[in-house]
C-alpha positions as CSV (number, residue, x, y, z in Angstrom):
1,X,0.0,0.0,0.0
2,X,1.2,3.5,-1.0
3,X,2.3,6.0,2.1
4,X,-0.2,8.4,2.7
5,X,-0.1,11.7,4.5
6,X,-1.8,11.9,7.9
7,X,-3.8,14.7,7.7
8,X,-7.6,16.1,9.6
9,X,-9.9,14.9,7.1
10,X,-12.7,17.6,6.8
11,X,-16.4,16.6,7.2
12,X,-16.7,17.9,11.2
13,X,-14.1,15.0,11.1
14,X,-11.3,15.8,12.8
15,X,-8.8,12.9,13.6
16,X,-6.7,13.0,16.3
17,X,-4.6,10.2,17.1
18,X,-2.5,9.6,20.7
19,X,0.0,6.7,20.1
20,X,1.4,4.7,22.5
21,X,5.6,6.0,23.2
22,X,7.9,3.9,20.7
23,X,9.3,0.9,21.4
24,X,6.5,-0.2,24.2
25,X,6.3,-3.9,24.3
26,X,2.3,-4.8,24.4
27,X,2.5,-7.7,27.4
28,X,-0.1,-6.4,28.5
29,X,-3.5,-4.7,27.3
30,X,-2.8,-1.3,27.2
31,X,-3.8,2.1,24.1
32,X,-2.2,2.1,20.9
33,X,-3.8,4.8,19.4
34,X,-6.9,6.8,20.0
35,X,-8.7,8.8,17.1
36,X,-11.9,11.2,17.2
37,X,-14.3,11.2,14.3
38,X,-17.7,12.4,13.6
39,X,-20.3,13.4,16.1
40,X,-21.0,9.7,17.2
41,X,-19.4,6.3,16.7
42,X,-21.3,3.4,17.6
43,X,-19.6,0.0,16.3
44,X,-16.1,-1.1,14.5
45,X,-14.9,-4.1,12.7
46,X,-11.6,-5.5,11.4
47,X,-11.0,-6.8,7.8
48,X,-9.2,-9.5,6.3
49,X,-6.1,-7.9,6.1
50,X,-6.0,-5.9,9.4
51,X,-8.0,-2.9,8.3
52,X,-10.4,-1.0,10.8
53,X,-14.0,0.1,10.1
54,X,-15.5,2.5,12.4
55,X,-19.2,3.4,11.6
56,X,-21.7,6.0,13.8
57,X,-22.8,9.7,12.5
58,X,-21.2,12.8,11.5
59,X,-23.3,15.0,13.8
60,X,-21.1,17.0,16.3
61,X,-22.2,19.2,18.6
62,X,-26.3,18.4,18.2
63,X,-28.8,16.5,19.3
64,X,-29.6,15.2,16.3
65,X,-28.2,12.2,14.9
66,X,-26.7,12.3,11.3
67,X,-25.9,11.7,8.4
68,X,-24.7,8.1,8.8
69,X,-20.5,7.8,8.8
70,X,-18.6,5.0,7.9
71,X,-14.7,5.0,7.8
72,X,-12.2,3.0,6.9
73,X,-9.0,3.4,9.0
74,X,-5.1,1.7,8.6
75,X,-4.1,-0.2,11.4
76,X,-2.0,2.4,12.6
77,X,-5.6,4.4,12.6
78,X,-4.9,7.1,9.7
79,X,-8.2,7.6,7.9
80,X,-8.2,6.5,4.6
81,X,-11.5,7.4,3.6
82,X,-15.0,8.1,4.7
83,X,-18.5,7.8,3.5
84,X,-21.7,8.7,4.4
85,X,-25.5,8.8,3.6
86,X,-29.1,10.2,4.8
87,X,-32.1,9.6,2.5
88,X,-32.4,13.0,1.4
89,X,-29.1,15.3,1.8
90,X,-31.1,18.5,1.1
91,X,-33.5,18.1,4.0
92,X,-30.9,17.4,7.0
93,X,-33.7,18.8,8.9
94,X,-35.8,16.0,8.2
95,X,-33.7,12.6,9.2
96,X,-31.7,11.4,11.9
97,X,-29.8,8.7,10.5
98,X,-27.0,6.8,12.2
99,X,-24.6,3.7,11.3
100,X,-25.0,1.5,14.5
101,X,-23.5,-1.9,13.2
102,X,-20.7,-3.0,10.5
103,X,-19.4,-6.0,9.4
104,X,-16.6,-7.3,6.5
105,X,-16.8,-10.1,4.7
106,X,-14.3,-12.6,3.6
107,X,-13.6,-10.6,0.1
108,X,-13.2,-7.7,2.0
109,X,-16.3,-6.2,0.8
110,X,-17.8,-4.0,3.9
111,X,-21.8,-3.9,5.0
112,X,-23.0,-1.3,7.7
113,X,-26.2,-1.2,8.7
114,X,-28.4,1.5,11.0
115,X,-32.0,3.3,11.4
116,X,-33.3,6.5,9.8
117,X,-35.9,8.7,11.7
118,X,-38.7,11.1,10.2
119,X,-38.5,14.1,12.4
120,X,-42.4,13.9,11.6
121,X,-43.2,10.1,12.1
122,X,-43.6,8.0,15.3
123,X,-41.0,5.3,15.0
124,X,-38.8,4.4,12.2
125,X,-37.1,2.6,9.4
126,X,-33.4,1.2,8.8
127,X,-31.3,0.1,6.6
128,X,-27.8,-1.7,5.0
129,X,-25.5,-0.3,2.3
130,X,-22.6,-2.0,1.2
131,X,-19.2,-0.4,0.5
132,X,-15.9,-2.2,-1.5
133,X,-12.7,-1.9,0.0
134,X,-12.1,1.1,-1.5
135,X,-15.2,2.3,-0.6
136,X,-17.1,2.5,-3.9
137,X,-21.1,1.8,-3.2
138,X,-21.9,-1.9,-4.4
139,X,-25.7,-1.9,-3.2
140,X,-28.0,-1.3,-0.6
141,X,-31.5,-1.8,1.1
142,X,-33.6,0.6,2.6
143,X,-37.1,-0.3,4.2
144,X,-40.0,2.0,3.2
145,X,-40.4,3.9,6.8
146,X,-37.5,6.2,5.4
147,X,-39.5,8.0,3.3
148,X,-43.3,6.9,4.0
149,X,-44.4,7.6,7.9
150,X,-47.7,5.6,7.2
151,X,-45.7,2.0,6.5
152,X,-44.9,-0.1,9.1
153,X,-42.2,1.1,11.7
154,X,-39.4,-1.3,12.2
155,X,-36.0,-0.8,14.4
156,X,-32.7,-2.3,13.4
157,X,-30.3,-4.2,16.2
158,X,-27.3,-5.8,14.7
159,X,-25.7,-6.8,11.3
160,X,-23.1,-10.1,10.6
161,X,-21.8,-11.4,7.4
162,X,-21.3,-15.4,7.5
163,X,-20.0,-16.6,4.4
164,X,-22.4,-15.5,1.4
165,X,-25.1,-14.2,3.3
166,X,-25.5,-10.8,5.0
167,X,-27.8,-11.5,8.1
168,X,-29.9,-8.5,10.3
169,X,-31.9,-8.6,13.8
170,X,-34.6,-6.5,14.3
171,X,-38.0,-5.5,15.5
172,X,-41.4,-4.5,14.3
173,X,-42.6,-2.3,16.9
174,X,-45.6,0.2,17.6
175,X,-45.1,3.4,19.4
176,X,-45.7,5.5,20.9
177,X,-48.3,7.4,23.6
178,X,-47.2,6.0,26.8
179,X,-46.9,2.0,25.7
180,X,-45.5,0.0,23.0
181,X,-45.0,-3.5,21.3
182,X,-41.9,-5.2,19.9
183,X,-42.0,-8.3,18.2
184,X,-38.4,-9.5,17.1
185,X,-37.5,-11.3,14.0
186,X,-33.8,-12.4,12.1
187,X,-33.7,-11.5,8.3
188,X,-31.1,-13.0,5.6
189,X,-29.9,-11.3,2.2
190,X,-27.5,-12.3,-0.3
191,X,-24.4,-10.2,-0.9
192,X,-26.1,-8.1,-3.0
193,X,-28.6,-7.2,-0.2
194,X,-31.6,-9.2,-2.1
195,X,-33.9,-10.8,1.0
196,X,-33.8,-14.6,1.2
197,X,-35.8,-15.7,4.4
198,X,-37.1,-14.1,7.4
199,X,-37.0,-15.9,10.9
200,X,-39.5,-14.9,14.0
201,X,-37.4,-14.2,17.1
202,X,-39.3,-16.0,20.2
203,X,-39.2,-17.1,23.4
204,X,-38.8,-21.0,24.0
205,X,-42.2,-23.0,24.6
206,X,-44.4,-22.7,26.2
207,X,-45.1,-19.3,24.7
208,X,-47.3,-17.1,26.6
209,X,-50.2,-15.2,25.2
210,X,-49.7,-11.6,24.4
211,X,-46.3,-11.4,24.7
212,X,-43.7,-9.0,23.1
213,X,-39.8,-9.9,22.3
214,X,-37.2,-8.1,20.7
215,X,-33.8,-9.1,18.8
216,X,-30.9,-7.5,20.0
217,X,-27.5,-8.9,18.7
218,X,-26.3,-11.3,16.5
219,X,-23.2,-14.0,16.4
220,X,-22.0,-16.4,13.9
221,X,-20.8,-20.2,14.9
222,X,-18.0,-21.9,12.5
223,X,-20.5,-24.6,11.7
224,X,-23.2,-21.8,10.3
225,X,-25.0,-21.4,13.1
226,X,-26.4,-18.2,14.1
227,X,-27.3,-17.3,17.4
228,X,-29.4,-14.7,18.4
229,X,-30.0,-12.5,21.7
230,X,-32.3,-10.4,23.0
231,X,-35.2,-10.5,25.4
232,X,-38.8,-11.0,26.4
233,X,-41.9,-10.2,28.0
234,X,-45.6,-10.7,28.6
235,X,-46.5,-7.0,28.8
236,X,-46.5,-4.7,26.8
237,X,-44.1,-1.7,28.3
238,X,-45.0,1.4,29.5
239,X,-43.8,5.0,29.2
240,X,-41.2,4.4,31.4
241,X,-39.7,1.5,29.3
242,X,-40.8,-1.1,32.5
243,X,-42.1,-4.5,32.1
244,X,-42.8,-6.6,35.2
245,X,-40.9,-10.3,33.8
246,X,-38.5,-9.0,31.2
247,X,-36.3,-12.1,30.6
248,X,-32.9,-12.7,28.7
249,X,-33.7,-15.1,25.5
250,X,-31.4,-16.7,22.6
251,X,-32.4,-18.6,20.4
252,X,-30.2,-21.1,17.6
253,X,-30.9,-21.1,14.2
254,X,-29.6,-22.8,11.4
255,X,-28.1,-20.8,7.7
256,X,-31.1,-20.8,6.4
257,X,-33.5,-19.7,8.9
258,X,-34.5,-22.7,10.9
259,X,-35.2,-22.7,14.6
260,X,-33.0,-25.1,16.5
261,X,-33.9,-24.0,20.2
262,X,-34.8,-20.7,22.2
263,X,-34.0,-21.0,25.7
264,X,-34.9,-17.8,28.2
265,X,-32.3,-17.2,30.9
266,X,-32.8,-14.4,33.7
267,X,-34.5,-11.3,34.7
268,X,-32.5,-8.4,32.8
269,X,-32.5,-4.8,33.0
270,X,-36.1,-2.7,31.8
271,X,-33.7,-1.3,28.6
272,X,-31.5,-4.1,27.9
273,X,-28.9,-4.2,25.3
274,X,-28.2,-7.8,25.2
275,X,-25.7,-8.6,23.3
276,X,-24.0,-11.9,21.9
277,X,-20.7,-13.2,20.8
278,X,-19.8,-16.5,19.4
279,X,-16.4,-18.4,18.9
280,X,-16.3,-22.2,18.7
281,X,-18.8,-23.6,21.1
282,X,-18.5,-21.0,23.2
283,X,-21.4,-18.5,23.3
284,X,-21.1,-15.4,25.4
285,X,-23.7,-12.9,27.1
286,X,-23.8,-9.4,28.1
287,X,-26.6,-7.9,29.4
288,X,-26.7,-4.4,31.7
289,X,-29.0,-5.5,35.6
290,X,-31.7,-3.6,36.4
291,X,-30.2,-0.7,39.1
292,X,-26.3,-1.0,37.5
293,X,-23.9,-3.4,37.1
294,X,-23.6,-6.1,34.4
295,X,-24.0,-9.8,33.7
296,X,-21.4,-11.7,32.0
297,X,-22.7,-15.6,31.1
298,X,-21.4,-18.4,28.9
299,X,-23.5,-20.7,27.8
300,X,-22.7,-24.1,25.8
301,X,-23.3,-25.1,21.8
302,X,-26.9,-26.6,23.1
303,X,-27.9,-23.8,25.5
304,X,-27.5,-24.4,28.5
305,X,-25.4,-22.2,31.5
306,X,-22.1,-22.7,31.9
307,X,-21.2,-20.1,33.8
308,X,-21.6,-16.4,34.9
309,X,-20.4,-13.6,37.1
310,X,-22.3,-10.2,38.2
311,X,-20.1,-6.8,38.6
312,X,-21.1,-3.6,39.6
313,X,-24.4,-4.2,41.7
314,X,-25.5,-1.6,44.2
315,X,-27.1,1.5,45.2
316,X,-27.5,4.4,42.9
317,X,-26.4,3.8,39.1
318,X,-23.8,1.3,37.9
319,X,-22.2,0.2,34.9
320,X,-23.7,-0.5,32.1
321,X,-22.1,-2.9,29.4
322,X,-22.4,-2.4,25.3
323,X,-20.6,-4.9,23.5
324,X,-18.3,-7.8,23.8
325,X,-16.1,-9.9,21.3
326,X,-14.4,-12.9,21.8
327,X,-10.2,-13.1,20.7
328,X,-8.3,-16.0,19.2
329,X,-7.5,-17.5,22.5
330,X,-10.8,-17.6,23.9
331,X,-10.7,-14.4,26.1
332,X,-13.9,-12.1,26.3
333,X,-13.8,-7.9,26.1
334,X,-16.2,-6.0,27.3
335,X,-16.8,-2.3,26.4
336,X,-18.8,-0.4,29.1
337,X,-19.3,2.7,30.9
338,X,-20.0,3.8,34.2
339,X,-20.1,6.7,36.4
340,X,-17.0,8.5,37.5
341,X,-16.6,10.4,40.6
342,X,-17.2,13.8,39.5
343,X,-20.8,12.4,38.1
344,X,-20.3,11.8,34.6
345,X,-19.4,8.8,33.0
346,X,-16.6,7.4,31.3
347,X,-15.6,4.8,29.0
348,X,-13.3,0.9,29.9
349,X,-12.8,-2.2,28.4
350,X,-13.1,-5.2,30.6
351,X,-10.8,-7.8,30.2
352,X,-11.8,-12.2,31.0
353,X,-10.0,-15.0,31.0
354,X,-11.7,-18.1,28.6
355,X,-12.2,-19.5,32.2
356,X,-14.0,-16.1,33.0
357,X,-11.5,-15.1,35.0
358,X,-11.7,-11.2,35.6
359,X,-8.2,-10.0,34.5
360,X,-8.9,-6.1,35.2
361,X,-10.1,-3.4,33.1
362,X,-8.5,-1.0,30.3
363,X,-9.3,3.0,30.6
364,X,-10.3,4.3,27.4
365,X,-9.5,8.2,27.5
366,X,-11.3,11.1,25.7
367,X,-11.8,14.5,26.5
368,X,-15.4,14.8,28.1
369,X,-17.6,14.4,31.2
370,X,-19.8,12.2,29.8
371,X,-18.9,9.4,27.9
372,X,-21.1,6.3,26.1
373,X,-19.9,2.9,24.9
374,X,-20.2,2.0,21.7
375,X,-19.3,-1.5,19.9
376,X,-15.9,-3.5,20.5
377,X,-14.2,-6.0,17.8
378,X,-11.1,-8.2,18.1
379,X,-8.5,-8.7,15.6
380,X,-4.9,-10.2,15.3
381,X,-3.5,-9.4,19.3
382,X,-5.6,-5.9,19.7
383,X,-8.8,-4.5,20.1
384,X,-11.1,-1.7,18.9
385,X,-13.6,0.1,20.8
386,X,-16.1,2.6,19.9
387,X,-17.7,5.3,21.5
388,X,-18.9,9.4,22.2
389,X,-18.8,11.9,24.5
390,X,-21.0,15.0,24.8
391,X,-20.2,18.3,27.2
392,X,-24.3,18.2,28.4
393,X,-26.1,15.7,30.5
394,X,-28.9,15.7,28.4
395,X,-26.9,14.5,25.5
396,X,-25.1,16.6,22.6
397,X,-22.8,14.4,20.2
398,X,-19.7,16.4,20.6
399,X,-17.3,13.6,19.1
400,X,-16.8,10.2,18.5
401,X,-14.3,8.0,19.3
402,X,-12.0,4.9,18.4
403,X,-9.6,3.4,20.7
404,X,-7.0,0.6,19.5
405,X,-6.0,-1.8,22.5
406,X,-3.0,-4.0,22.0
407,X,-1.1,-5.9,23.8
């Protein structure tokens, strides 16, 4: 690859990059590099030959979210180029639209995927686009919400490629006016992001009556498998997001859609993000408690618990994990944050043995009192994380940001 200058790419993009001091062996986890980019960034992803994907929005300093940003970095984390997309660019007014999960495939070939909001429509739509290596636009998929408030609303959750198939988790939902519905399902498209089959996500049996579910995350066994998390009730939620029996669920399927098991797990918090890794026959959990803290399980190839452990419980609010990825050698990462003493919130990377060990946690600097986890991926002896921070409480994106973990 050609040498290319390191310079601030322009598109309220600046990129800033803190590298570890030269000739620092990595024995042990510790920041390589740290970049800002965009407004928001929400999920990353390594490619076959050691390149970095960061997706989120461009959006600084607003509340709004927007236009979606994907950008592919070196692993040295110099921006190589950037792309982005809203449905209509001369109405910015009109959409929020965010990249909230990216994937690469084998051919290098990279698929992010994310939800567009109508400022004037309750709930919204979603959608993939698919980039080459070089970043040229090879297709894309957007549901109807995005431009017609009277379709159906659906919400997007998480996006894998396994071998020729790009696969999604979502919801249809209803909202709003105090209550809502969610009703979870797994969809499949070809590469070039044609639909193949749609899967209902569900609760194991027996299935009560009238309840609603939700598909969260997404992870990808050697053998084809796909295993999905997210949760379930048998209320509909209120305003307050509550639900009296909200339970953890995954559920197995096979490539092409068919149900092997479901298998509900435990009490999680009322706004779970649950989220799923795979590696082998090891399948890993995540999932934020109600009142702080986190839950870390494993669970076996049939379903069943293996093991867990619980941080963070207690008074007053507590961590809250995002993401997790499994490495080579088994061990999990876990990208969370959590209140800091001066009441904001910052940003760490949690660090388990494959016997789930707690080996200690990695600080993940940035300039801001209030910090949010993003995504976290795993690649050849390092780690990405993703993230923003905003200078208000109620939320402004002020930046996003990319850390590089090696070791």
């Amino acid at each position: 690859m050609r040498a290319r200058r390191r310079v601030a790419v322009v598109l309220s993009a600046a990129l800033v990059l803190i590298l570890a001091p030269s000739g620092r062996s990595f024995g042990s986890p510790q920041v390589a590099w740290h970049a800002t980019l965009g407004g928001s960034l929400d999920a990353s992803a390594f490619g076959p030959h050691g390149e970095i994907y960061v997706t989120g929005a461009r959006g600084e300093g607003s509340t709004l979210e927007g236009p979606m940003l994907l950008a592919r970095l070196t692993p040295a984390g110099e921006v190589l180029w950037t792309r982005s997309w809203r449905p209509d660019p001369s109405r910015p007014d009109r959409f929020s639209t965010a990249g909230t999960a990216v994937d690469v495939g084998a051919d290098g070939v990279v698929y992010v995927g994310g939800y567009v909001q109508r400022y004037n429509c309750e709930g919204g739509g979603w959608f993939v686009r698919a980039y080459s290596p070089g970043g040229r636009l090879r297709g894309w998929f957007t549901t109807k919400r995005a431009w017609n408030c009277k379709t159906r609303p659906e919400s997007f959750s998480d996006l894998i490629v396994q071998d020729d198939q790009v696969i999604v988790a979502g919801s249809d939902y209803m909202c709003c006016g105090g209550s809502g519905w969610f009703k979870g399902w797994v969809r499949a498209f070809d590469r070039r992001l044609r639909g193949t089959w749609k899967t209902a996500f569900e609760p194991g049996p027996p299935i009560p009556r009238g309840y609603i579910d939700r598909a969260e995350s997404l992870g990808a066994a050697s053998s084809g498998a796909i295993f999905v998390g997210g949760w379930a009730a048998t209320e509909a939620f209120g305003g307050d997001g509550s639900s009296p029996d909200r339970t953890v669920v995954v559920q197995k399927l096979t490539a092409t859609g068919g149900v092997v098991w479901a298998r509900r797990l435990g009490r999680v918090d009322p706004a779970p993000r649950v989220t799923i890794a795979v590696q082998g026959a090891r399948v890993m959990l995540a999932v934020p408690i109600e009142g702080g803290g986190g839950w870390l399980a494993r669970l076996d190839a049939g379903g069943a618990l293996v093991s867990s452990r619980i941080w963070g419980r207690g008074p007053g609010p507590g961590p809250a994990p995002s993401d997790l990825a499994i490495d080579r050698e088994g061990s999990t990462w876990i990208v969370e944050d959590r209140p800091d003493p001066d009441g904001g919130r910052n940003v760490v990377l949690r660090h388990y043995a494959p016997s789930m060990r707690f080996l200690g946690t990695v600080p993940l600097p940035a300039a801001g009192r209030w910090m949010r986890a993003g995504g976290v991926a795993v690649g050849v002896a390092s780690v990405v994380a993703t993230g923003a921070t905003s200078t208000w409480s109620g939320w402004r994106n002020d930046g996003g940001h990319a850390w590089r973990i090696g070791w």
